[in-house]
Backbone as JSON, one array per atom type, in Angstrom:
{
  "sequence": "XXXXXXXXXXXXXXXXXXXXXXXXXXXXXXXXXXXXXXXXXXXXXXXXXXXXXXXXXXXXXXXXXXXXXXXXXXXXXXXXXXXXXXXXXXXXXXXXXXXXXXXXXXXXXXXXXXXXXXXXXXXXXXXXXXXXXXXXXXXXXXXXXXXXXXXXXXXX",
  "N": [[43.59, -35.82, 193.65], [43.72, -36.94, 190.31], [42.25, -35.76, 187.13], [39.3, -36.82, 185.1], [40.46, -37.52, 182.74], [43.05, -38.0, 182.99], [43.35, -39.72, 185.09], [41.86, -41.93, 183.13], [43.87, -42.23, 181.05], [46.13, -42.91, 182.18], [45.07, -45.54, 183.27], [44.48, -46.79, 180.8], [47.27, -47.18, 179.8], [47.94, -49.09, 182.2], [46.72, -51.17, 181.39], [46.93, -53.28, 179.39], [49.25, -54.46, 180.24], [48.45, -55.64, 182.15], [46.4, -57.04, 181.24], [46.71, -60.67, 179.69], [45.28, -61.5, 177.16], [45.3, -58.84, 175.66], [47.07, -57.82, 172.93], [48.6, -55.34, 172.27], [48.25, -51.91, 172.99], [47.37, -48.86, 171.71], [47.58, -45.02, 171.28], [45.7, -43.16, 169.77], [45.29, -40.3, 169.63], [44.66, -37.97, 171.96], [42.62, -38.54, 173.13], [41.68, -40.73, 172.51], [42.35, -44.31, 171.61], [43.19, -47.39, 170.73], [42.81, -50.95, 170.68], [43.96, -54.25, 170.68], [43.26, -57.05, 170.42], [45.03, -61.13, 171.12], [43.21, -62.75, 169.54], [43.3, -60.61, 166.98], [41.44, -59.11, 167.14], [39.76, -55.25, 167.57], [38.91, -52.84, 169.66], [37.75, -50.15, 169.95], [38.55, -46.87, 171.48], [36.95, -43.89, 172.82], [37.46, -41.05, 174.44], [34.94, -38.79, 175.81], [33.56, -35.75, 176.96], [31.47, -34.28, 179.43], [28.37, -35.76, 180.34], [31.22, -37.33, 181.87], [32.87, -40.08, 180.07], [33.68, -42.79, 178.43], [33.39, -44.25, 175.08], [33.28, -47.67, 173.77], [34.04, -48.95, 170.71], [33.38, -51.19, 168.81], [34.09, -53.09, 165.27], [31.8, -54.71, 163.32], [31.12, -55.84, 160.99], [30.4, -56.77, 157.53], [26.85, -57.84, 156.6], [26.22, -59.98, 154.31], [24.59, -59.57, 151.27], [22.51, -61.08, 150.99], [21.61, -61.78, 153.73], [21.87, -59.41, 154.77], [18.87, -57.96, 155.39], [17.97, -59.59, 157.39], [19.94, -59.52, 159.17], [19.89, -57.38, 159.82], [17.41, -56.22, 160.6], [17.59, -58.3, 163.06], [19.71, -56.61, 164.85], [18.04, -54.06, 165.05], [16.12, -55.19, 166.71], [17.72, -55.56, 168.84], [18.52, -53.54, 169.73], [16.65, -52.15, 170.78], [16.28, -53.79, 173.12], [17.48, -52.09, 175.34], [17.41, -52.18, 178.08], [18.1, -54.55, 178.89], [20.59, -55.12, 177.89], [22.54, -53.23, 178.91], [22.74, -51.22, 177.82], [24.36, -51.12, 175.25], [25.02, -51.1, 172.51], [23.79, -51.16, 168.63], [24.99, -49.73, 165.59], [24.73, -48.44, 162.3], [27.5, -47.98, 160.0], [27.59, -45.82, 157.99], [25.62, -45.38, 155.15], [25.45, -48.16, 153.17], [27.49, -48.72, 154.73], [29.64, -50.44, 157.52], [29.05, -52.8, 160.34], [28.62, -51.66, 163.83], [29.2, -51.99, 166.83], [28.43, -50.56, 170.3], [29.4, -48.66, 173.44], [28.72, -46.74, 175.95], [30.49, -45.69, 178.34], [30.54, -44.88, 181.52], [32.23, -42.5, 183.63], [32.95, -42.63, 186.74], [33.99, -42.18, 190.08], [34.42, -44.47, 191.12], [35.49, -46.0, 189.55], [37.72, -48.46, 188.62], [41.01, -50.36, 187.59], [40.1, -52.85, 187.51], [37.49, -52.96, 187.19], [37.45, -51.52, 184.61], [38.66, -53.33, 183.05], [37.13, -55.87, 183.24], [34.42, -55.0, 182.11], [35.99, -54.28, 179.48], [36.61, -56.7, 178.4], [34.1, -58.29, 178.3], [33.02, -56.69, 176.46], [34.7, -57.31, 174.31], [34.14, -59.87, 174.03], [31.47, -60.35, 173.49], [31.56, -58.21, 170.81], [33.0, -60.23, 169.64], [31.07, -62.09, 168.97], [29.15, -61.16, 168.15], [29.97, -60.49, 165.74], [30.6, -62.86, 164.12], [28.29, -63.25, 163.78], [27.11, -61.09, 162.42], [28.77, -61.7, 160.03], [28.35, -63.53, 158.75], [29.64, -65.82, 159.02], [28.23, -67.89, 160.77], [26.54, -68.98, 159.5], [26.28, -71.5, 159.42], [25.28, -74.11, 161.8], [26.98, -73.3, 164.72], [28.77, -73.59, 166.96], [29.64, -73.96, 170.67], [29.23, -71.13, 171.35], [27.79, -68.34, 173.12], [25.19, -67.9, 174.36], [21.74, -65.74, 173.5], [21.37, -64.51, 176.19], [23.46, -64.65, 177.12], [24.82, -63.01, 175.69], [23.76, -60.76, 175.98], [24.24, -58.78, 178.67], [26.54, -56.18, 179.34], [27.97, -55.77, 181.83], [30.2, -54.85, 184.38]],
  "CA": [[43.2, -36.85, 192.7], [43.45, -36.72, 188.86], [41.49, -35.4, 186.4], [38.45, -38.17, 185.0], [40.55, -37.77, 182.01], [44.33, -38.29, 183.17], [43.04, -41.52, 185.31], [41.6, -42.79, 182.23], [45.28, -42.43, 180.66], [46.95, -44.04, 183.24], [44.38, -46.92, 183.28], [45.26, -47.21, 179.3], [48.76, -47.19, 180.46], [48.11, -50.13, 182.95], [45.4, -52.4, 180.9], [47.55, -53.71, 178.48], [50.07, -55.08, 180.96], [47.5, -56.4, 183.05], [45.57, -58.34, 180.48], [47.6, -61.14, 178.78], [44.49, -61.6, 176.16], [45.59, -58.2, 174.99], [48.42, -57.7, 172.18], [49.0, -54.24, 171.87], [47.13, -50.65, 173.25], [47.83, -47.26, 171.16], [46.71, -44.1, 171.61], [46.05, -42.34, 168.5], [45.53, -38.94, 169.99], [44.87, -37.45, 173.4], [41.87, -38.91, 173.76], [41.4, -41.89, 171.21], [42.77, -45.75, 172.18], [42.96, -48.75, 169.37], [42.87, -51.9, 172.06], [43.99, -55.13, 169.93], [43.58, -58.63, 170.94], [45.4, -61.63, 170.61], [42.65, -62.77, 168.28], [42.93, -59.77, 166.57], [39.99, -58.28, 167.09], [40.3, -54.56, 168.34], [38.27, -52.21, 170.26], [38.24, -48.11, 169.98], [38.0, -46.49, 173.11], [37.64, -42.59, 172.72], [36.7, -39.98, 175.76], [34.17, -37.54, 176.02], [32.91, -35.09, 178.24], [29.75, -33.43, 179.98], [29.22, -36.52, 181.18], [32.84, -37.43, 181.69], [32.64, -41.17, 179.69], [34.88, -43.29, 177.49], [32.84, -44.67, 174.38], [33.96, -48.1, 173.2], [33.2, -49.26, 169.35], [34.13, -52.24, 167.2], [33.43, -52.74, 163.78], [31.44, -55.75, 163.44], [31.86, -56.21, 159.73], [28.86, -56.45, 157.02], [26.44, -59.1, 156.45], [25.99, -60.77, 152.89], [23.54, -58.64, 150.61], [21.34, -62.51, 151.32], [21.71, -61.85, 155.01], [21.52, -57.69, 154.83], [17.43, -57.46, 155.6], [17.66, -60.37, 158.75], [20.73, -59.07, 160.36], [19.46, -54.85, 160.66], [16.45, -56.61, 161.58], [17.96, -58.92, 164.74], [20.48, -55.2, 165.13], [16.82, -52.92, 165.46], [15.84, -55.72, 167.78], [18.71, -55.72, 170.18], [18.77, -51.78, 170.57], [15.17, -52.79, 171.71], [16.73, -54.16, 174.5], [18.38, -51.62, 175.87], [17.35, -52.33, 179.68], [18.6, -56.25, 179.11], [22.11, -54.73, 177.21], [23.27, -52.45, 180.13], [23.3, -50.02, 176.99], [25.32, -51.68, 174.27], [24.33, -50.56, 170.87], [24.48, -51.55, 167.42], [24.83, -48.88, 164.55], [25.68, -48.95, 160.7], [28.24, -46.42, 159.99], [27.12, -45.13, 156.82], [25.01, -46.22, 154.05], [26.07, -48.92, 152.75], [28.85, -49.51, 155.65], [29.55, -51.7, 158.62], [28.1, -52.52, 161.35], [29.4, -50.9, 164.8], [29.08, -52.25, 168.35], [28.82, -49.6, 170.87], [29.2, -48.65, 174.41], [29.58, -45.85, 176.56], [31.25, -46.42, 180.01], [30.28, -43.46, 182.23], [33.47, -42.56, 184.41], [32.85, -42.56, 188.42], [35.38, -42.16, 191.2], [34.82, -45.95, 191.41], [35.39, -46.98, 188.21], [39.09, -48.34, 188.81], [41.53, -51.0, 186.7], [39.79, -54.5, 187.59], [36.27, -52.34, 186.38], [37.41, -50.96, 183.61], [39.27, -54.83, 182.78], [35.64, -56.87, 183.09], [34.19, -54.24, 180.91], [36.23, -54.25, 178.13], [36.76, -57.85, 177.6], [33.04, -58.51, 177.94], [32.68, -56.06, 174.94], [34.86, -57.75, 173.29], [33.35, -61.15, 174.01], [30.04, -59.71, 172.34], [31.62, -58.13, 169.43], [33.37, -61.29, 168.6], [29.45, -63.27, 168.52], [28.32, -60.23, 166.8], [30.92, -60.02, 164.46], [30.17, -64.04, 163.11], [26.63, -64.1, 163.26], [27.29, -60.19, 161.23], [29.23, -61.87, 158.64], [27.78, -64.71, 158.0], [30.44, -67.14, 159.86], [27.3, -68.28, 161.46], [25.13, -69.35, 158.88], [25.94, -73.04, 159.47], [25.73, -74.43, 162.81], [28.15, -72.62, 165.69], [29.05, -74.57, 168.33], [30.27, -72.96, 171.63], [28.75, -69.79, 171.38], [26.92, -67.78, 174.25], [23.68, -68.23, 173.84], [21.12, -64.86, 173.84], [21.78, -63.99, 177.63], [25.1, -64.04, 177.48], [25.24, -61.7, 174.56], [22.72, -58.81, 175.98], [24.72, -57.58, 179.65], [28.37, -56.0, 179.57], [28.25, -55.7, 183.31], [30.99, -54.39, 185.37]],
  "C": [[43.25, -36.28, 191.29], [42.37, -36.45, 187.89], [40.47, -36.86, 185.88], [39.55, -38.14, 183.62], [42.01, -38.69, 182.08], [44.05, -39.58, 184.13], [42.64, -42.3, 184.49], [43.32, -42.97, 181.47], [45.8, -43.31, 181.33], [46.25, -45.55, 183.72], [44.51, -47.48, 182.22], [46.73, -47.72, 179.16], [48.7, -48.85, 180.85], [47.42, -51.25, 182.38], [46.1, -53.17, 179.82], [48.75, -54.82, 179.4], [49.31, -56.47, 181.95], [46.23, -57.08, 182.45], [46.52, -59.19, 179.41], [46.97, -61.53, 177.13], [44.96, -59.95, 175.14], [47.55, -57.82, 174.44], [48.98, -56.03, 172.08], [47.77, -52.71, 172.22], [48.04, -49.42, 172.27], [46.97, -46.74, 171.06], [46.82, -43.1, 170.12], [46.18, -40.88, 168.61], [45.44, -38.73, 171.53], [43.58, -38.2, 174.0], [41.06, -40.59, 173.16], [42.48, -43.05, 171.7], [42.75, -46.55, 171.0], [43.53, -50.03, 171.1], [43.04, -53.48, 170.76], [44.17, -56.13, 170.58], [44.26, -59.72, 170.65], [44.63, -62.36, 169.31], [42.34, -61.73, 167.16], [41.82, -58.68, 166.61], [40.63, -56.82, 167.72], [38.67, -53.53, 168.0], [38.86, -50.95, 170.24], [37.85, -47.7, 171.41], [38.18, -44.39, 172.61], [36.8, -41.94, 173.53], [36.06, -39.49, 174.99], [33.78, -37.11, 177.16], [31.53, -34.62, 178.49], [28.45, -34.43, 179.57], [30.64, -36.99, 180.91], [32.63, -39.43, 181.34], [33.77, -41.94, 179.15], [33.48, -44.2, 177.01], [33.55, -45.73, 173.43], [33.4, -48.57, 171.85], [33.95, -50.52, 169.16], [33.18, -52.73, 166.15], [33.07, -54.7, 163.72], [31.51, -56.64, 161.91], [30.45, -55.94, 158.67], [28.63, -57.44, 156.52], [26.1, -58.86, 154.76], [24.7, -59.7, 152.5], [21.97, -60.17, 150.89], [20.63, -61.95, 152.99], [20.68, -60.5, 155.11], [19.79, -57.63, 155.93], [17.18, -58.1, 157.51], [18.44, -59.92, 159.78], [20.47, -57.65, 161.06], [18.13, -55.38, 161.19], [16.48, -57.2, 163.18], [18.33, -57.7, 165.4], [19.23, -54.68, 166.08], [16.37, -54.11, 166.77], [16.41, -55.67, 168.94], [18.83, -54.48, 170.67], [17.57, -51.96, 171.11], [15.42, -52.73, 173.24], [17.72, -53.67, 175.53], [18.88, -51.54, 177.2], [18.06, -53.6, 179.93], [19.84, -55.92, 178.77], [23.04, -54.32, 178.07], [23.54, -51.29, 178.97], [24.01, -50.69, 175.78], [24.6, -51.57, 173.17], [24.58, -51.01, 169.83], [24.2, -50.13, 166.52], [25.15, -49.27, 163.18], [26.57, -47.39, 160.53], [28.14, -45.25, 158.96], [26.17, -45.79, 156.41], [25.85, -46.95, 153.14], [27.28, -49.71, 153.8], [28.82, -50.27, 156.68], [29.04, -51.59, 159.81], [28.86, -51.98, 162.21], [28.63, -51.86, 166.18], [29.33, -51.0, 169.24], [28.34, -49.5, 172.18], [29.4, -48.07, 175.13], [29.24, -46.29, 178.42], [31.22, -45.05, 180.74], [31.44, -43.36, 183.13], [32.97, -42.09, 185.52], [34.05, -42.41, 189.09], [35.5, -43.63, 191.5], [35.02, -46.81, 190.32], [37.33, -47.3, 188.22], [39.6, -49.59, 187.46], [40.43, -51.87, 186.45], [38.22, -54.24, 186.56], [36.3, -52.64, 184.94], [37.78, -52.63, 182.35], [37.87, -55.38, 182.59], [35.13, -56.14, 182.23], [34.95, -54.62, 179.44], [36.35, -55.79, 177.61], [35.75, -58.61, 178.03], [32.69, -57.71, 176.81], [33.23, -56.74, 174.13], [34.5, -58.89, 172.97], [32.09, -61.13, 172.83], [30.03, -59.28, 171.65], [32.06, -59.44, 168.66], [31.89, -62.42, 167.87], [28.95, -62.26, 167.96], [28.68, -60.25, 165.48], [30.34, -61.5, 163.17], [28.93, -63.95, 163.07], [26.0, -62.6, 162.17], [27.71, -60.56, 159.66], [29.46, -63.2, 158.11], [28.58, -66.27, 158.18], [29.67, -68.16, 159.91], [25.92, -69.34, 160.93], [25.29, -70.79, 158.87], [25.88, -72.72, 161.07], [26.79, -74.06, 163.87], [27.94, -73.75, 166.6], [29.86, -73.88, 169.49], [30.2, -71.68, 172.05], [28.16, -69.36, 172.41], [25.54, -67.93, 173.96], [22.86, -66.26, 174.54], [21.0, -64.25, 174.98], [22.92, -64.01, 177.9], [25.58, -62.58, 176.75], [24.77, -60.34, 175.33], [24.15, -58.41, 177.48], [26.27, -57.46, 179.7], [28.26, -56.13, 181.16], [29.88, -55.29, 183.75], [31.41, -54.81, 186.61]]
}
């Protein structure tokens, strides 16, 4: 059997083919992914080891200097919930910079395509409702949105 790292390759390889929601996978280095959707949106995927993982991010954007105080407030709330999330994090990337979505995916001997598939495009489900109600899309009325239990579990 393959290394946890060289099955993650070859599952990068295959995830792109086998999702028609996704436009385009590149690998920026050996261990680094850019995952782009047909709505544009795109997801980082980059290994680590000791545990053997893959950590996915997307950049959620930054809320209105109006917004700023309510949205790091809902943010600090939702890392709260880290037992209801399955783990899914929010960060800011600097001072002053954007927000981050984050998620690390622990790698098992059972973690195969279809896995790794429900995963990622439930992250990206939940960056895209992060991303509008981050940057202020949101501030009228949404319609169609997940509602607060859809948002918290990536599940697998």
């Amino acid at each position: 059997m393959a290394n946890p790292l060289k099955r993650m390759q070859i599952m990068m390889e295959e995830i792109g083919p086998s999702l028609p929601e996704i436009e385009c996978v590149i690998q920026n280095e050996e261990t680094q992914w850019a995952i782009q959707f047909d709505d544009r949106s795109i997801v980082m995927l980059e290994w680590a080891e000791k545990p053997d993982r893959v950590a996915l991010t997307a950049i959620l954007g930054k809320p209105s200097e109006r917004m700023q105080l309510s949205v790091y407030e809902t943010l600090l709330c939702y890392n709260l919930l880290w037992k209801d999330t399955g783990g899914v994090k929010m960060a800011l990337s600097g001072p002053g910079g954007e927000l981050v979505l984050l998620y690390e995916l622990f790698f098992t001997d059972e973690l195969n395509l279809s896995g790794l598939q429900t995963v990622l495009t439930n992250f990206a489900s939940i960056a895209q409702v992060w991303n509008v109600y981050v940057t202020g899309e949101g501030e009228q009325p949404a319609t169609n949105l997940p509602g607060p239990a859809d948002m918290l579990q990536l599940g697998a």
